[in-house]
C-alpha positions as CSV (number, residue, x, y, z in Angstrom):
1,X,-8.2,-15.5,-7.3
2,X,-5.3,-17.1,-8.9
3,X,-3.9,-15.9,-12.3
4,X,-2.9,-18.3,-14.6
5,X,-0.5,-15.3,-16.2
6,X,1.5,-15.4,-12.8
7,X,2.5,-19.2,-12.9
8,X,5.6,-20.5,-13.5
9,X,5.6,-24.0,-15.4
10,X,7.7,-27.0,-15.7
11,X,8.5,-28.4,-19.0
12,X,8.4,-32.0,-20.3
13,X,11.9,-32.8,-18.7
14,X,10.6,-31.1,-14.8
15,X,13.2,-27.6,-15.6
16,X,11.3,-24.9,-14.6
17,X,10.2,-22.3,-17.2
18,X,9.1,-18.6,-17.6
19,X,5.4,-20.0,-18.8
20,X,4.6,-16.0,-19.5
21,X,2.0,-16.1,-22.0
22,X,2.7,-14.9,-25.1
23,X,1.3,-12.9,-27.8
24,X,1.2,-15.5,-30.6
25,X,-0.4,-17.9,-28.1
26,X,2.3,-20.4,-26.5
27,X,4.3,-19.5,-23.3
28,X,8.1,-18.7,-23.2
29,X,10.4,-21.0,-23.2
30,X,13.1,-18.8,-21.0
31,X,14.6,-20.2,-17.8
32,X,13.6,-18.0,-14.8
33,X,16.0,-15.5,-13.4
34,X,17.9,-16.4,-10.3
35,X,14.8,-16.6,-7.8
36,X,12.3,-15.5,-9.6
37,X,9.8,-16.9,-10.8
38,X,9.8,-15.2,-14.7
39,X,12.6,-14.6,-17.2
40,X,14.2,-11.5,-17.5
41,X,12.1,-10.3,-20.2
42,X,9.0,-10.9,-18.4
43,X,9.4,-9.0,-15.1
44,X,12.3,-11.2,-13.6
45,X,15.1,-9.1,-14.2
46,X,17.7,-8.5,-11.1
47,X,17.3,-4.8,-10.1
48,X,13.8,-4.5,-10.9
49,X,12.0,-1.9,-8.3
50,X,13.3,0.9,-5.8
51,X,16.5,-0.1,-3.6
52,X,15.9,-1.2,-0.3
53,X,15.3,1.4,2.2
54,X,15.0,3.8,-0.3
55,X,13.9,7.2,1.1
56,X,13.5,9.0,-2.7
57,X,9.9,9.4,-2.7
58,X,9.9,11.0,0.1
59,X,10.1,14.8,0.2
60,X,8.6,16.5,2.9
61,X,8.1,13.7,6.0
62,X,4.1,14.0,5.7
63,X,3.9,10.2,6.3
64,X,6.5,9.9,8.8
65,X,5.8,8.3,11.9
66,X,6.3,11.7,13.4
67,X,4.0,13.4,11.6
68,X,1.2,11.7,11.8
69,X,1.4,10.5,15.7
70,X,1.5,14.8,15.7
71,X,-1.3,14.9,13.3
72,X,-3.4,12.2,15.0
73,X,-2.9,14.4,18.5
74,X,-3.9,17.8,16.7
75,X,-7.1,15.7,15.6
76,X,-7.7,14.9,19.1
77,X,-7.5,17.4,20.4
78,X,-9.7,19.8,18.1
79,X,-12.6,16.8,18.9
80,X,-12.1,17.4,22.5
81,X,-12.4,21.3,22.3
82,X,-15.2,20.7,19.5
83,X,-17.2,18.7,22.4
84,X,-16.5,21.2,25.2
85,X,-18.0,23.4,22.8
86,X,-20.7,21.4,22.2
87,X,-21.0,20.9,26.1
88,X,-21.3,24.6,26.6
89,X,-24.2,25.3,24.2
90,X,-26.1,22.7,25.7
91,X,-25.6,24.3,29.3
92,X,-26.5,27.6,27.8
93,X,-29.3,26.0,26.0
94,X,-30.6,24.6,29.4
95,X,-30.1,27.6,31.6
96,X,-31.9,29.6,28.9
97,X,-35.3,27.0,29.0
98,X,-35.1,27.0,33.2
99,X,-35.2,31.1,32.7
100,X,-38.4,31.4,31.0
């Protein structure tokens, strides 16, 4: 769905503008920052959001590739021991029917 909050306009003359809307009803009038498409006082500002390849948020490696490739083989291997439990009971279960 398109927002009509998100979309930059053009003015009479074809500049580009900020078209933010604004509280008193209109839509600014500010030139968008350098390519962005909003002014800096509506979310265009240079700087704006973590640096690139920043590794800040994370603290202990639980989402690292590592990790979960390690977690995803832990999994697997706890559903192949839960089936060759699974596989046993049914033996049992079978050689306990043939017996009576």
């Amino acid at each position: 769905m398109f927002n009509s909050n998100l979309r930059s306009e053009t003015d009479v003359s074809g500049t580009l503008r900020c078209g933010a809307r604004l509280r008193q009803g209109g839509t600014c009038p500010l030139l968008p920052a350098n390519g962005k498409r909003r002014c800096f006082q509506h979310g265009g500002a240079r700087g704006i959001g973590p640096p690139k390849d920043s590794r800040n948020a994370r603290k202990d490696g639980f989402f690292s590739r590592e990790a979960i490739a390690e977690r995803r083989r832990i999994n697997g291997f706890i559903r192949e021991c839960l089936q060759t439990l699974r596989d046993v009971d049914e033996m049992v279960e079978r050689e306990r029917r043939g017996a009576e």
